[in-house]
C-alpha positions as CSV (number, residue, x, y, z in Angstrom):
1,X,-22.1,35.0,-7.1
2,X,-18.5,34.3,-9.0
3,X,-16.2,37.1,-9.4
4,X,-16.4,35.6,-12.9
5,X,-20.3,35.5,-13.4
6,X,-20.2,39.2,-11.7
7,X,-18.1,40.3,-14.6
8,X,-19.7,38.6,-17.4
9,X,-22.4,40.1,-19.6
10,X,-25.1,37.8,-20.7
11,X,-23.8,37.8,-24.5
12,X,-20.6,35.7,-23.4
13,X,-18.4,38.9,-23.3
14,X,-15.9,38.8,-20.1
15,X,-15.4,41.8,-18.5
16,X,-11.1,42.3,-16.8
17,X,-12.9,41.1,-13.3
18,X,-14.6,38.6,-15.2
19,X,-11.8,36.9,-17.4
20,X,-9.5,37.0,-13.4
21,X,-12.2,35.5,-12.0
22,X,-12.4,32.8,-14.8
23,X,-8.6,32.0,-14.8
24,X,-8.9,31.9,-11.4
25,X,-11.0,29.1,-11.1
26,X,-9.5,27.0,-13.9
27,X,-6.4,27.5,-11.8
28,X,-8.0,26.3,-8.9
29,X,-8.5,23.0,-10.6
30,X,-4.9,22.2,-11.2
31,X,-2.3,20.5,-9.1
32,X,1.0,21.3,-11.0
33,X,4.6,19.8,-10.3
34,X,8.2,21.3,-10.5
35,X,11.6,20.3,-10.8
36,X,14.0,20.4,-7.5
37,X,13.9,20.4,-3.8
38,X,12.9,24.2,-3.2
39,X,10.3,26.0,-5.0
40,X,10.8,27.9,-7.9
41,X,9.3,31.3,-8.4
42,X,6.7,30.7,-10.9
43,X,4.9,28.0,-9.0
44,X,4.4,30.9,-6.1
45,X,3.1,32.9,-8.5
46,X,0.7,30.3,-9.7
47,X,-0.3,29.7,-6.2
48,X,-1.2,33.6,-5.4
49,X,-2.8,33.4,-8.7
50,X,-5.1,30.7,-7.4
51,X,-3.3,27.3,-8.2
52,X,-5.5,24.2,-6.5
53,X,-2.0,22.9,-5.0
54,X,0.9,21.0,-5.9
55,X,2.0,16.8,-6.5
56,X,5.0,16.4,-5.0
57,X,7.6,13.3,-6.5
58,X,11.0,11.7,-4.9
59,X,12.5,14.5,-6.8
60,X,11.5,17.1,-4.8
61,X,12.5,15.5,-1.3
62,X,15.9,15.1,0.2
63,X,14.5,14.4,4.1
64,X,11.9,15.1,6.7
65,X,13.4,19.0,7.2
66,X,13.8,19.8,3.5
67,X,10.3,18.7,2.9
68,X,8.6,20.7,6.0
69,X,10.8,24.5,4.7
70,X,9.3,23.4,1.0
71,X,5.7,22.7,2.2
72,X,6.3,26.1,4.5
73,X,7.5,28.2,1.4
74,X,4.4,26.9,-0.5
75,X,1.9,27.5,1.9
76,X,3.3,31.1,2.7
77,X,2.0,32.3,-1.2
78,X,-1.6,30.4,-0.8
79,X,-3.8,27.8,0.6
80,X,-3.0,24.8,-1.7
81,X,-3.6,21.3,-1.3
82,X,0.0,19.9,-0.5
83,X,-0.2,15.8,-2.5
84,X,2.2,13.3,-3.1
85,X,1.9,9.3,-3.2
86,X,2.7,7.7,-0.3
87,X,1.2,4.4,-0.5
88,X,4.2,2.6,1.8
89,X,6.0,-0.5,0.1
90,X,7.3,0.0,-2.8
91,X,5.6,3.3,-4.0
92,X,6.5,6.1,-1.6
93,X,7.7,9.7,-2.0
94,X,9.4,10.2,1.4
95,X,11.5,7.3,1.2
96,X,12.0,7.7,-2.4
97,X,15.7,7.4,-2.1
98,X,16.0,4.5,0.4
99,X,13.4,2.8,0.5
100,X,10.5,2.8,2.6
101,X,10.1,1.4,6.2
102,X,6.3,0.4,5.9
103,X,5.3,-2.5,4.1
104,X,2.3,-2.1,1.2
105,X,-0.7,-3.0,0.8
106,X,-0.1,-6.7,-0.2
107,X,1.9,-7.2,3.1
108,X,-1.0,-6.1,5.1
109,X,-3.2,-7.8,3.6
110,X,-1.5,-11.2,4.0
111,X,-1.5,-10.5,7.7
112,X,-5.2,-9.2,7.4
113,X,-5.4,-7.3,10.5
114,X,-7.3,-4.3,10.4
115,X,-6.2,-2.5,13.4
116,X,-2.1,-3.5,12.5
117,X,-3.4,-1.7,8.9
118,X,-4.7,1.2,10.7
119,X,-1.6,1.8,12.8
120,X,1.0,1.7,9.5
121,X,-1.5,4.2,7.9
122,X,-1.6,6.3,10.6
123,X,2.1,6.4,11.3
124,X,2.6,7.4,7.5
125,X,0.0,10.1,8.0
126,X,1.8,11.4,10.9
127,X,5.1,11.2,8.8
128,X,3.1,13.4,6.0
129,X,1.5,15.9,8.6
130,X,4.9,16.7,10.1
131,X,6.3,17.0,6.7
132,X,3.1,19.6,5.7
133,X,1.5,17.6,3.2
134,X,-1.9,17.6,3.6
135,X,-3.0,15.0,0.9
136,X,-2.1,11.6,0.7
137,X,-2.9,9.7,-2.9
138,X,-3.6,6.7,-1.1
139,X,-4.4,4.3,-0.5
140,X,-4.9,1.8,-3.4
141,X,-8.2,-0.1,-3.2
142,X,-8.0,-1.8,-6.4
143,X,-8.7,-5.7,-5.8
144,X,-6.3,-7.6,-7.9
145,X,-7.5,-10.3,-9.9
146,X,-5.4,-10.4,-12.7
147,X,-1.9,-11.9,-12.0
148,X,0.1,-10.4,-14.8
149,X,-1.7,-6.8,-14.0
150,X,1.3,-4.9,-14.6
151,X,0.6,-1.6,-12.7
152,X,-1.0,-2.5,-9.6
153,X,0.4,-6.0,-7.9
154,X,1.6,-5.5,-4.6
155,X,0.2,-2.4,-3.9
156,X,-3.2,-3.9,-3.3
157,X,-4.3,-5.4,-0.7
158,X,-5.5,-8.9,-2.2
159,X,-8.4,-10.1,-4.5
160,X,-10.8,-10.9,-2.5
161,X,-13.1,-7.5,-2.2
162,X,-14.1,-7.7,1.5
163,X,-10.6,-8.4,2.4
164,X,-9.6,-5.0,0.4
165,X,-12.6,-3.4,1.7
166,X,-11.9,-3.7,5.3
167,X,-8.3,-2.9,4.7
168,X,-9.2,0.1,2.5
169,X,-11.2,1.5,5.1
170,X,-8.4,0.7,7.9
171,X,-6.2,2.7,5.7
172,X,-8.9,5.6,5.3
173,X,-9.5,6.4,9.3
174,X,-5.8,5.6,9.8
175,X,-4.4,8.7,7.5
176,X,-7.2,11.1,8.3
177,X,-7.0,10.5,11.9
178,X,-3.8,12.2,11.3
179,X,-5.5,15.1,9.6
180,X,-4.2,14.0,6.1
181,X,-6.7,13.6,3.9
182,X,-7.2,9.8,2.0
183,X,-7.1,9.6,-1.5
184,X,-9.0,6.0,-2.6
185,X,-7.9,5.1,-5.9
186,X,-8.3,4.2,-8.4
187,X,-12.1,4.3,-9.5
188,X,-14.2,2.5,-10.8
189,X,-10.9,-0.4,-10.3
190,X,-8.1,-1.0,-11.8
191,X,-7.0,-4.4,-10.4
192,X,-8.2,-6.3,-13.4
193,X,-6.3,-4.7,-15.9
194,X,-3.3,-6.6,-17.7
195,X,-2.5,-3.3,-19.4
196,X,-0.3,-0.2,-17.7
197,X,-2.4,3.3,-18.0
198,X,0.9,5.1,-18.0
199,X,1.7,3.8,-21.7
200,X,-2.2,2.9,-22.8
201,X,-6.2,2.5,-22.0
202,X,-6.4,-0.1,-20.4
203,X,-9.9,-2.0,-20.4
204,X,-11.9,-4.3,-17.7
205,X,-14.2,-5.9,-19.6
206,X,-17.3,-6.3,-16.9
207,X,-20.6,-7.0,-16.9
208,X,-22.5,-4.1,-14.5
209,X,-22.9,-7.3,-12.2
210,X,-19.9,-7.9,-11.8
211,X,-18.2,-4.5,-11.0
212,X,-20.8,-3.9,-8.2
213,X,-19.9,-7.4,-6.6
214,X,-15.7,-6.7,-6.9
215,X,-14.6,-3.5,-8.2
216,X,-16.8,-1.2,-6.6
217,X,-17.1,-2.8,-3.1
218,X,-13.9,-1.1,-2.0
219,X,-15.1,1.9,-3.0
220,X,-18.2,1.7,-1.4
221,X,-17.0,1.0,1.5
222,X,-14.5,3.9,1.7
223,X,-17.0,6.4,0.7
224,X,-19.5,5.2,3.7
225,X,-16.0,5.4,5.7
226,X,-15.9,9.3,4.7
227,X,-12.8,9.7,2.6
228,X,-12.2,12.8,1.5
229,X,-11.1,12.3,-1.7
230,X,-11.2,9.7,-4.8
231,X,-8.9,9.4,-8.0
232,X,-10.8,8.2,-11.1
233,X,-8.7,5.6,-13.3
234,X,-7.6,5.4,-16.8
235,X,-9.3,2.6,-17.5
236,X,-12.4,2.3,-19.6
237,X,-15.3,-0.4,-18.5
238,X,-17.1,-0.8,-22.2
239,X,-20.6,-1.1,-20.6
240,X,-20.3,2.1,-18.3
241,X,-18.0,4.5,-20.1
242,X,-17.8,3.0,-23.6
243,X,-14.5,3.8,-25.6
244,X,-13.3,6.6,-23.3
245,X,-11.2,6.4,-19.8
246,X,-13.6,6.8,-16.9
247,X,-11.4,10.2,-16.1
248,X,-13.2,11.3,-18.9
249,X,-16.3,9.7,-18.3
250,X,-20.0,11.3,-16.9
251,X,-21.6,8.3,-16.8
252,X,-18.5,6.7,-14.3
253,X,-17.9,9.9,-12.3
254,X,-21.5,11.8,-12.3
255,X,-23.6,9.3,-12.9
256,X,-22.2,6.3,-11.0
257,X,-19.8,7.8,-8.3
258,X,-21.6,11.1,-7.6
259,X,-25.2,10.0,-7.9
260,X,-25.9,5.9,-7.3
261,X,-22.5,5.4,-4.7
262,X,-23.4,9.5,-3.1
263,X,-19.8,10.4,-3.2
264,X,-19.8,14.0,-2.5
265,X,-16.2,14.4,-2.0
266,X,-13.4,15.8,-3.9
267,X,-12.5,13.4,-7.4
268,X,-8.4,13.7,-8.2
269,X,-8.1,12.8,-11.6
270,X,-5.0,10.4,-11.8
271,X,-2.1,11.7,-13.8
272,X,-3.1,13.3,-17.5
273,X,0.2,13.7,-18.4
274,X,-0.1,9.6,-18.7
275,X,-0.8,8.2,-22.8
276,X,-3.8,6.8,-21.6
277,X,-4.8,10.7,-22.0
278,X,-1.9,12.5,-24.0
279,X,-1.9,10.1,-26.6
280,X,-5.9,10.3,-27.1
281,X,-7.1,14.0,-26.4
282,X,-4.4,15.6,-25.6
283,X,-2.8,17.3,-22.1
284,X,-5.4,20.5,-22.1
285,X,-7.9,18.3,-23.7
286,X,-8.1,15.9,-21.1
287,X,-8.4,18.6,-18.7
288,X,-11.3,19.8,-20.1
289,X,-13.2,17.0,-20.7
290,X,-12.3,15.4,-17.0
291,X,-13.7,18.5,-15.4
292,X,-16.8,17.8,-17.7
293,X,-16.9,14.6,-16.5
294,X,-17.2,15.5,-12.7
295,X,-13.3,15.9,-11.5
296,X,-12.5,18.4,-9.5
297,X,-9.1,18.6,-9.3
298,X,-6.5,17.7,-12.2
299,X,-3.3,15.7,-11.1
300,X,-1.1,16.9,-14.1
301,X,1.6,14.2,-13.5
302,X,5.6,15.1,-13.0
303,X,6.4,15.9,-17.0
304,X,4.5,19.1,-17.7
305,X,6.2,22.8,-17.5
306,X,5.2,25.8,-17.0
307,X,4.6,26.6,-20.6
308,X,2.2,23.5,-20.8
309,X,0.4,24.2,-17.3
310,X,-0.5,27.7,-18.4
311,X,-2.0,26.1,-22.0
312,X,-3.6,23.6,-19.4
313,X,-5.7,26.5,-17.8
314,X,-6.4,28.7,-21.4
315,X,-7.8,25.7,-22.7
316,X,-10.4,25.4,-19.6
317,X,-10.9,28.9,-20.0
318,X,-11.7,28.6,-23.4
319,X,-13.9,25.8,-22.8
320,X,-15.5,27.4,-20.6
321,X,-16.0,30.3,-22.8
322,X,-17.2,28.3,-26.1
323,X,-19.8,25.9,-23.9
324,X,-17.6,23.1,-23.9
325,X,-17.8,23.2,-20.1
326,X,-20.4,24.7,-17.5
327,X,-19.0,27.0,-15.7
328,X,-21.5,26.4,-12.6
329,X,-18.9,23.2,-12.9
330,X,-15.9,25.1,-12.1
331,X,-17.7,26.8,-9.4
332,X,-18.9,23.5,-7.8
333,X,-15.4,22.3,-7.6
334,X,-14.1,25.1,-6.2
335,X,-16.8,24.6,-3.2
336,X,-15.6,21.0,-3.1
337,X,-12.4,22.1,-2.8
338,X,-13.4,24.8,0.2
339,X,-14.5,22.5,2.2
340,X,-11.7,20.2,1.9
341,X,-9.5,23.0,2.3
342,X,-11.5,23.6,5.8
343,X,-11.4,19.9,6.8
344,X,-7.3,20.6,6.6
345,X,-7.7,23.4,9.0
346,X,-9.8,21.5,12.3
347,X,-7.6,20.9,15.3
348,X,-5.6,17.8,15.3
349,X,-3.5,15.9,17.5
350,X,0.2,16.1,18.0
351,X,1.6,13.9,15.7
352,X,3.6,10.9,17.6
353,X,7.4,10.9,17.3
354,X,8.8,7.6,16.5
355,X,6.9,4.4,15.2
356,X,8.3,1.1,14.8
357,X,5.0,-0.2,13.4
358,X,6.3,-0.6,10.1
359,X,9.0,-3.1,10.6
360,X,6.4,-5.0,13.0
361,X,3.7,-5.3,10.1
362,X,6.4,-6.5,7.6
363,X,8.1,-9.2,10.0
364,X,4.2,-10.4,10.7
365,X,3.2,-10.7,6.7
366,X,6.8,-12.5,6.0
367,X,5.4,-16.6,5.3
368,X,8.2,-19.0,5.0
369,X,8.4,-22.7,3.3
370,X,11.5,-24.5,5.0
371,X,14.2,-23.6,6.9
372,X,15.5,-20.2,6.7
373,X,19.2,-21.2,8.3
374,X,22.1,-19.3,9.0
375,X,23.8,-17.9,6.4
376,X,27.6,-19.2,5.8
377,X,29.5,-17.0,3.8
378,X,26.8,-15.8,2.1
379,X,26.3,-15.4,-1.9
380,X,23.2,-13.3,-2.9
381,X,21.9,-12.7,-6.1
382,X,19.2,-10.2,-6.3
383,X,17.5,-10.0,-10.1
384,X,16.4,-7.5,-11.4
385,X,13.2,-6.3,-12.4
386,X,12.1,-3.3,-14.7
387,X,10.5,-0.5,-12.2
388,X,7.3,0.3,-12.8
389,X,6.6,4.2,-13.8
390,X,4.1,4.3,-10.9
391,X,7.1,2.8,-8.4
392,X,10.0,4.4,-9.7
393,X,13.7,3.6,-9.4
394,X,13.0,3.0,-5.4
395,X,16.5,1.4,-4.2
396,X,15.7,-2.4,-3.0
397,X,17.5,-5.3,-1.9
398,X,19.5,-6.8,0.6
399,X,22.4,-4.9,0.8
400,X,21.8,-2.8,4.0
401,X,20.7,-6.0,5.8
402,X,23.4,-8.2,5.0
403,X,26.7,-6.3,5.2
404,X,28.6,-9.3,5.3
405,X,27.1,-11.0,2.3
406,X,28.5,-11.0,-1.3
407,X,26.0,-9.7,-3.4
408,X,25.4,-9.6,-7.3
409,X,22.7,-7.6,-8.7
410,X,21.8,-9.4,-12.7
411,X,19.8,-8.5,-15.3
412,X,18.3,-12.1,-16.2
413,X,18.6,-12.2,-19.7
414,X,22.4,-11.6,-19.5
415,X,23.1,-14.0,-16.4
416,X,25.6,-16.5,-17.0
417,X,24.0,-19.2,-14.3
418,X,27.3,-21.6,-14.5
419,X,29.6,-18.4,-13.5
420,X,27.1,-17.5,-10.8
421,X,27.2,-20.9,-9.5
422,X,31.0,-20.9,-9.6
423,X,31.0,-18.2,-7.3
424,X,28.8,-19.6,-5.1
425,X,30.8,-23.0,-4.4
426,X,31.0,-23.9,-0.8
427,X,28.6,-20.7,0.4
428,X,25.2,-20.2,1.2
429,X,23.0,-19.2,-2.0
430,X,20.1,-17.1,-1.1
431,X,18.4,-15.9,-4.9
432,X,15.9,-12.9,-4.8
433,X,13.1,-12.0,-7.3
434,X,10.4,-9.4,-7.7
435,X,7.2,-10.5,-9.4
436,X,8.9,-13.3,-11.1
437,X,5.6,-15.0,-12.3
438,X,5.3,-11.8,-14.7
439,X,9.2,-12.4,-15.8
440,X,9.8,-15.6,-18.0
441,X,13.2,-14.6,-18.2
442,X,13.4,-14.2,-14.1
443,X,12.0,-17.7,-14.0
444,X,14.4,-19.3,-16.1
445,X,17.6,-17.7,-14.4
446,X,16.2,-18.9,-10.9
447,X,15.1,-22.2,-12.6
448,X,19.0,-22.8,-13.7
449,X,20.7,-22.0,-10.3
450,X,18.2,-24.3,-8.6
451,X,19.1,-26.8,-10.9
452,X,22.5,-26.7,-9.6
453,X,22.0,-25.5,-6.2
454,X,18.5,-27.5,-5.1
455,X,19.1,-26.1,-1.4
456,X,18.8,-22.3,-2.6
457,X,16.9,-19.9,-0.7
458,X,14.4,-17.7,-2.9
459,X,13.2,-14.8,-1.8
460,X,10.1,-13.6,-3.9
461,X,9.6,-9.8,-2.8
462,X,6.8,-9.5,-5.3
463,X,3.6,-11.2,-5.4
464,X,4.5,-14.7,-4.2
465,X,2.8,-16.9,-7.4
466,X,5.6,-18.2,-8.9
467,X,6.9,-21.1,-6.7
468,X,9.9,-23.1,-7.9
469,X,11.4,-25.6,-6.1
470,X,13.5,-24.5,-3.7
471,X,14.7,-25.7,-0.1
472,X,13.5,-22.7,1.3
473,X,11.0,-20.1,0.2
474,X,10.2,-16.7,1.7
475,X,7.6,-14.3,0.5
476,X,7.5,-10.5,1.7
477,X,4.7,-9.4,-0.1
478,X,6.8,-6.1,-1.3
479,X,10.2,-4.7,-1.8
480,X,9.9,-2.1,0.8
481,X,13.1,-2.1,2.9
482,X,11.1,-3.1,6.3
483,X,10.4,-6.1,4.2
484,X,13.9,-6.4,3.2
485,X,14.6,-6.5,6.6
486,X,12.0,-8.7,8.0
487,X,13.4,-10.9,5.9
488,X,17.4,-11.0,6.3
489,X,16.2,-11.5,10.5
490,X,14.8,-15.4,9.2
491,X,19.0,-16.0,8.3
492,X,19.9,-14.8,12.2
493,X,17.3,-15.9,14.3
């Protein structure tokens, strides 16, 4: 029995016991965020006062040693499950301020080989296990069918769903054989979504059919595989969860993922502090109604504070106490939760120091169309692209692997081709995109200085789909820096 239920009468009133037993387990369900690289007190607090655990962001890292005395810190005022997103590529946490030295998902699956995926996982798990974190929120087994889909991209593996499958589950055994526990996301699929869940619902429009035979397969496959954990997505499927987000969904998380697929794991709600939930129900009531719905832990993003965390947990509390939500719901996450919290606890082994896997699987998934020469006085222009929210402002480019090369970074609507060309008179021209098929005005920039400069080099470090012209065209599948660096080897070798 609950310290709650022991406390409360069978009118509804809550005895003290009973009301510190309830906020206890509403607490439980939360993993919070803070600002800065050490821990503040009031997220202790939170933490003796029963907090689930924490989602860590680039802002809280500074390097490998930082990280480990803040995950020590945490750990030393509970038990909480440690999380970040560390999916290699271009979204990762660790590397947030350089850059990451694994290649994503869309490198490794251009390469396709299962055991290489396994080893990069692994590796990034043993980064994550030195570093304390316990949780990884990866990897992403979304298969990617739509093109423009402005969210996902290179950080799946491709769109075809046996090739994701097998990678997801590659990805699965590499992370917990580290003793970090996988996160598969993002359920029930988000690759066919030309909408970004950060700003909106976004909607895949399936027949039941249909998300079996793609979107689910992944899935299926990972939960066979024995992940630990899955994080729903704010995306609503009109025949299975009707107008709502499947977060907030029974029928997607209890009826589908619990009981048809026998997921018994722990569900991570992506972020709520996203407008695919704040701008519908609200921060506390999205909380409430994804526990509802089968979650049983709450990702509350990077944005909300104390103040808001704490209205977080009174409106679960409240819910709990008006019949909005079981509480026999709370206690079954807090069992799910147990035994995850044991599964962090078995023996492991010592992680290994030093992996060079990383730059191996990018120089492997690098596919070239020409010649890439010897650069002669090289001029590089890199363009920009917006950063996604999920990505961040992760630093990318050339500049660490060409030291020697003149580079100019442009925003493409205000490039002036015929001044760029000027300066690259007489000099080797190498032009680099991200995603450029999803960037009319990236297209038109590299369109121009191909015009005048037909033996160009274009490097697309997004999805390669866009293919102009050029004399020679690389494609890294990612803007990691091991795929920037895969890549400036081509101009040496």
């Amino acid at each position: 029995m609950s310290e709650f239920s022991a406390g409360a009468s069978s009118q509804g009133e809550f005895s003290v016991d009973g009301d510190r037993g309830l906020h206890r387990l509403a607490a439980g369900t939360l993993l919070a965020a803070f600002p800065g690289t050490t821990a503040p007190d009031w997220i202790l607090d939170e933490l003796a006062g029963g907090l689930g655990g924490v989602t860590l962001f680039g802002f809280n890292v500074e390097g490998p040693e930082q990280l480990l005395a803040l995950t020590s810190r945490l750990r030393g005022a509970g038990d909480p499950v440690i999380s970040l997103d560390e999916e290699g590529g271009d979204v990762t946490r660790l590397a947030y301020h350089v850059g990451s030295p694994y290649p994503g998902n869309a490198a490794l699956g251009a390469v396709d080989d299962v055991e290489l995926t396994r080893r990069v996982y692994r590796a990034i798990g043993d980064d994550l296990a030195r570093c304390g974190i316990n949780l990884d929120m990866a990897p992403d087994a979304d298969v990617n069918t739509a093109d423009d889909n402005p969210v996902i991209g290179t950080r799946s593996f491709g769109s075809d769903p046996g090739l994701v499958s097998r990678h997801t589950v590659a990805a699965v055994a590499g992370l917990q054989d580290a003793g970090v526990a996988a996160c598969v996301k993002h359920f029930p699929g988000h690759g066919a979504t030309r909408q970004d869940s950060h700003l909106e619902i976004p909607m895949v429009d399936v027949s039941r059919e249909v998300l079996w035979e793609r979107e689910l397969v992944p899935f299926r496959a990972a939960i066979e595989a024995g992940t630990k954990s899955v994080m729903t997505a704010h995306v609503r499927v009109p025949y299975l969860t009707g107008t709502d987000p499947a977060t907030l969904s029974a029928p997607a998380l209890t009826e589908l993922l619990r009981g048809e697929l026998g997921f018994d794991g722990v569900v991570i709600s992506d972020a709520l502090d996203m407008h695919a939930i704040t701008k519908s129900v609200g921060l506390g009531g999205g909380a409430v109604l994804s526990l509802a719905a089968g979650s049983d832990l709450l990702c509350l993003g990077p944005l909300p504070t104390r103040e808001q965390i704490q209205e977080v947990k009174a409106e679960i509390v409240a819910a709990v106490r008006d019949g909005r939500l079981p509480l026999a719901r709370l206690e079954e996450s807090a069992e799910r939760v147990a035994r995850l919290r044991g599964w962090f606890s078995l023996p492991r082994e010592v992680p290994r120091d030093g992996n060079v896997i990383g730059l191996t699987a990018a120089r492997r998934a690098v596919s070239v169309s020409g010649t890439a020469a010897p650069l002669v006085n090289p001029f590089v222009v890199e363009v920009e692209t917006p950063p996604t929210i999920a990505v961040g402002d992760v630093p990318w480019g050339f500049a660490p692997w060409l030291p020697d090369a003149e580079i100019a970074r442009v925003k493409p609507d205000d490039a002036d081709a015929t001044s760029l060309l000027e300066r690259a008179i007489g000099r080797s021209l190498v032009i680099v995109v991200k995603d450029a098929h999803r960037h009319r005005a990236s297209q038109d920039i590299v369109s121009a200085l191909l015009a005048g400069r037909p033996d160009a080099t274009v490097v697309e470090m997004g999805l390669p789909i866009w293919r102009p012209p050029a004399a020679t065209y690389i494609a890294t599948y990612g803007a990691a820096r091991a795929n920037a660096q895969a890549a400036a080897e081509l101009f040496s070798a």
